[in-house]
N, C-alpha and C positions, 0 to 999 in steps of 0.2 A: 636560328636565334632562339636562345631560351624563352621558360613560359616568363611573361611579365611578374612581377612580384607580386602585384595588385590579387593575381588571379591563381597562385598558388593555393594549394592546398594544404592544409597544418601540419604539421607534423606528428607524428604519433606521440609520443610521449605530451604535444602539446593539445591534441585532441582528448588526450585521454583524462589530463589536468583539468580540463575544462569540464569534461564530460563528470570526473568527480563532484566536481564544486555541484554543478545545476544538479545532481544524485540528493548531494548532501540539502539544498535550498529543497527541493523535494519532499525531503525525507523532516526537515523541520516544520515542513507543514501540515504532510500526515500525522507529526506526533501529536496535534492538539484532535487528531480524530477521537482518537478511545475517550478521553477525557469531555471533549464535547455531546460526542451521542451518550456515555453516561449521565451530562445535566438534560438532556432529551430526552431519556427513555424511563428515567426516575429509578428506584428500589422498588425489590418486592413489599415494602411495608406503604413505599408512597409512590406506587406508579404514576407514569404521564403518558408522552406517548408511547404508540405503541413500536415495537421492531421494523414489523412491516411498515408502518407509514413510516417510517424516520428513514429507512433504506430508498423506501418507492418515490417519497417527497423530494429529497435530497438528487436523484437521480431526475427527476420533471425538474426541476427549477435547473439545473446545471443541463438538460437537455435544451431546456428553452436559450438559453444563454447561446448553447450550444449551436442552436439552428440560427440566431440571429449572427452570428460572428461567419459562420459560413457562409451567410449569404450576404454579408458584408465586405467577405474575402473574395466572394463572388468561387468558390471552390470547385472543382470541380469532382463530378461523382467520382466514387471508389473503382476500380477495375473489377473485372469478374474475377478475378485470382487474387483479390482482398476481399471480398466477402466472408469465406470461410476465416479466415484470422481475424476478421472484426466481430462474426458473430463470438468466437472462443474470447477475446479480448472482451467482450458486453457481458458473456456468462462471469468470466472472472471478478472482473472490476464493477461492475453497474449492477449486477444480481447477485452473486456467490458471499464476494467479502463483506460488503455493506448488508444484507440480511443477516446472514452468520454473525455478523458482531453485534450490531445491533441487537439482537436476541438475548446474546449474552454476556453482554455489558448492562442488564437489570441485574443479573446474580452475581457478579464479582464488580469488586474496584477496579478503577482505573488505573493505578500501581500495579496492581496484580498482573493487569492484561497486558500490561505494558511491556513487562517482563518474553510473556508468553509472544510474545511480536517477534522476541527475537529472534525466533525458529524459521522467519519469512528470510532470511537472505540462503540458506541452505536450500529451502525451496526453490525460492528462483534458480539460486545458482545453477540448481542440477536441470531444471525445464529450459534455461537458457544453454547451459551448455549443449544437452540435446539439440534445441533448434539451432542455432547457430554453429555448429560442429565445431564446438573450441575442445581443449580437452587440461583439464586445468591439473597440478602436480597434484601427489598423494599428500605433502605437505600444505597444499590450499587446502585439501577437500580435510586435512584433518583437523584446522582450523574451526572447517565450517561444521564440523560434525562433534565438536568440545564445546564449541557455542548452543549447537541444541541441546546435547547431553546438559548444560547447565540449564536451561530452558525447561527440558520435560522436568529433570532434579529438585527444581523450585517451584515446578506447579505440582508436584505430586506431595513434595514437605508441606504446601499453603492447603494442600484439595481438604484437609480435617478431615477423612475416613481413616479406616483403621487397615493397616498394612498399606500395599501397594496399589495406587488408584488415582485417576483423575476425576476431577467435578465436573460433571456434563457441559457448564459452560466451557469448561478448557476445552473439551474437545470439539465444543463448535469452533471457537476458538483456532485451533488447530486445523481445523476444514478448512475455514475463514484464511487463514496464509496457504493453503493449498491453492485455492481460488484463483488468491492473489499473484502468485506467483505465476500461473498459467495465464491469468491477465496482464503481467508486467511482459513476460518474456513475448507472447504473440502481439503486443503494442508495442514493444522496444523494434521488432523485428518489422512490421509495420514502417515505424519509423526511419527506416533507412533509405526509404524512396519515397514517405509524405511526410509531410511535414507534421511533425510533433503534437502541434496542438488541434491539426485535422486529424488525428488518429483517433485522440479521448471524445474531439466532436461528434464524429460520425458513429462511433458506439454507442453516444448518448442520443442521440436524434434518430437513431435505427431502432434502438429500443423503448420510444416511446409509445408506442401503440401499444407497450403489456406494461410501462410502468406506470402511467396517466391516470388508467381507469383502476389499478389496484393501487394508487396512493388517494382515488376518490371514495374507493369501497372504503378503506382503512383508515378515515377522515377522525381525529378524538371527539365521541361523543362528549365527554365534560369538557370545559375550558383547564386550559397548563396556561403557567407560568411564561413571563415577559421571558425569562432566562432561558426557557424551552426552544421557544420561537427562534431567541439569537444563537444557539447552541448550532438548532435545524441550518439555519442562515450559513455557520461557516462550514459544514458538510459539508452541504449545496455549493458554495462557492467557491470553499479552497480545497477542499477534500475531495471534492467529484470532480474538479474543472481545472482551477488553475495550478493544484498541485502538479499533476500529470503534463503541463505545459513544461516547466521542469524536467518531472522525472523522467519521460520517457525520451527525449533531447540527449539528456545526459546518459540512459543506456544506450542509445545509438552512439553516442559518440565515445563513450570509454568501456564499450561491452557489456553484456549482462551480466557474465560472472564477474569481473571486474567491480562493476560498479554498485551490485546490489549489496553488495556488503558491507556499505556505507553505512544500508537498515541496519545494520546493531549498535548506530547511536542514537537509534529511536526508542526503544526503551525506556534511557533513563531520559531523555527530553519528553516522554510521554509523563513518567513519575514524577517531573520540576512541575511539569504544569498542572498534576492533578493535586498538588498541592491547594495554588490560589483559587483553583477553579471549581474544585469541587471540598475544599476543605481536609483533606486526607492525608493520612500522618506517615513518612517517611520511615519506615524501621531501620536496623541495621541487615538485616538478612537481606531485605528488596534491593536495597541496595548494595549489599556485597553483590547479590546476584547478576545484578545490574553493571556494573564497572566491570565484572569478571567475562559477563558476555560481550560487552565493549572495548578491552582489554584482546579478544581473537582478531577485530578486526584491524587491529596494529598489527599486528603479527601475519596474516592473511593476505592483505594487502602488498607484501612484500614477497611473496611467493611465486611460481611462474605460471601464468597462465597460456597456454600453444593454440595455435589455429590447428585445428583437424589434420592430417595427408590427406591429401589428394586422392 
């Protein structure tokens, strides 16, 4: 007798449709990150808080979430042969990215950073292909590598030095999707025997004993603004927690190279929103730049991507 209908398994093409969609729902709620830890972390003329608390706060309040939802799942501990991948997944995503940006989203716009984002799906792609032994065409990978060539191109024309140069925030910046990427692809991979939203828990509830007491050192001696506080809020909430419920669902389900590539409509969803949010003006360049790095992953997407030989 065949398997019942009830208990089949999707279909690839229909796994992988889905696995886009939750990528894409993911990746729209990362985009209000840069823009939000910029109303958090203030300008160099009018700082608030500081990098460090905004990275180590965000990660305690989304830890604590964290530990109560697992023991409300009643979850069970990690394997000994996920430790190693949840620690690399905690350095990426809960330490690496969130401090790096943080940092340097005092010195540049949100528009600006938004841009430099888009250099995170060429990242991933290649940590993911690595771990997951895909092996994607020369016409993907040149895709993804016309997307960062316009990426470094627009932060080197924006850096204001003289000849060829990045502004030091860009290349935290630039660290900051290295991170990322090493924390997507070791939680995506994670994710293919736990469950999605025990992968971002268990990083964030493991790494609280080093983020607790340094978002305590790191506490704003002066009082911020109402704005600061809700800014912190959706880090914490949607950017450290329940984005990753999302995105890392949807790289187990439609691949990492596949599906990271979705990041280069984060960009200009980062640039919409730093509009109302932080008041910042739309040029024409951020935004050629912007549609042109968005523009690859039409193209990209349609390319072949192979599982490994054997």
């Amino acid at each position: 007798m065949g398997t019942p209908l009830s208990v089949r398994a999707p279909a690839p093409q229909s796994a992988e449709a889905r696995g886009l969609a939750l990528g894409l729902l993911g990746v729209a709620i990362f985009a209000l990150t840069l823009p939000m830890t910029r109303l958090a972390v203030g300008t160099p003329e009018a700082p608030l808080m500081s990098g460090v608390f905004v990275a180590m706060a965000r990660a305690v309040v989304a830890g604590a979430l964290s530990a109560v939802l697992l023991w409300v799942l009643r979850a069970p501990w990690p394997q000994r042969r996920d430790w190693g991948p949840l620690a690399l997944t905690a350095l990426g995503v809960v330490f690496g990215f969130p401090l790096l940006t943080s940092v340097a989203m005092r010195y540049v716009g949100a528009v600006h950073a938004s841009v430099i984002v888009g250099v995170l799906p060429l990242a991933t792609a290649a940590v993911g292909a690595l771990l997951h032994r895909q092996r994607p065409s020369r016409a993907f990978w040149a895709c993804a590598l016309l997307g960062t060539a316009l990426v470094v191109a627009f932060a080197v024309l924006r850096s204001g030095a003289s000849g060829i140069a990045l502004h030091p925030a860009d290349l935290l910046l630039l660290a900051a999707m290295l991170c990322a990427a090493v924390g997507y692809a070791y939680g995506a991979r994670l994710s293919q025997h736990l469950r999605a939203d025990a992968v971002i828990c268990w990083a964030l509830v493991l790494s609280l004993p080093l983020t607790l007491p340094l978002a305590a050192l790191s506490w704003p001696a002066a009082p911020v603004p109402a704005s600061a506080w809700t800014a912190l809020a959706y880090v914490s909430v949607f950017s450290m927690w329940l984005g990753f419920f999302a995105w890392y669902r949807g790289l187990a389900l439609g691949g990492t190279v596949r599906v990271s590539q979705v990041q280069l409509v984060q960009p200009f969803l980062g640039m919409l929103a730093a509009v109302p949010l932080l008041g910042e003006r739309l040029d024409a360049v951020s935004v050629g730049f912007g549609l042109a790095v968005m523009a690859t992953v039409l193209v990209g997407r349609r390319m072949p991507v192979r599982p490994a030989a054997p």
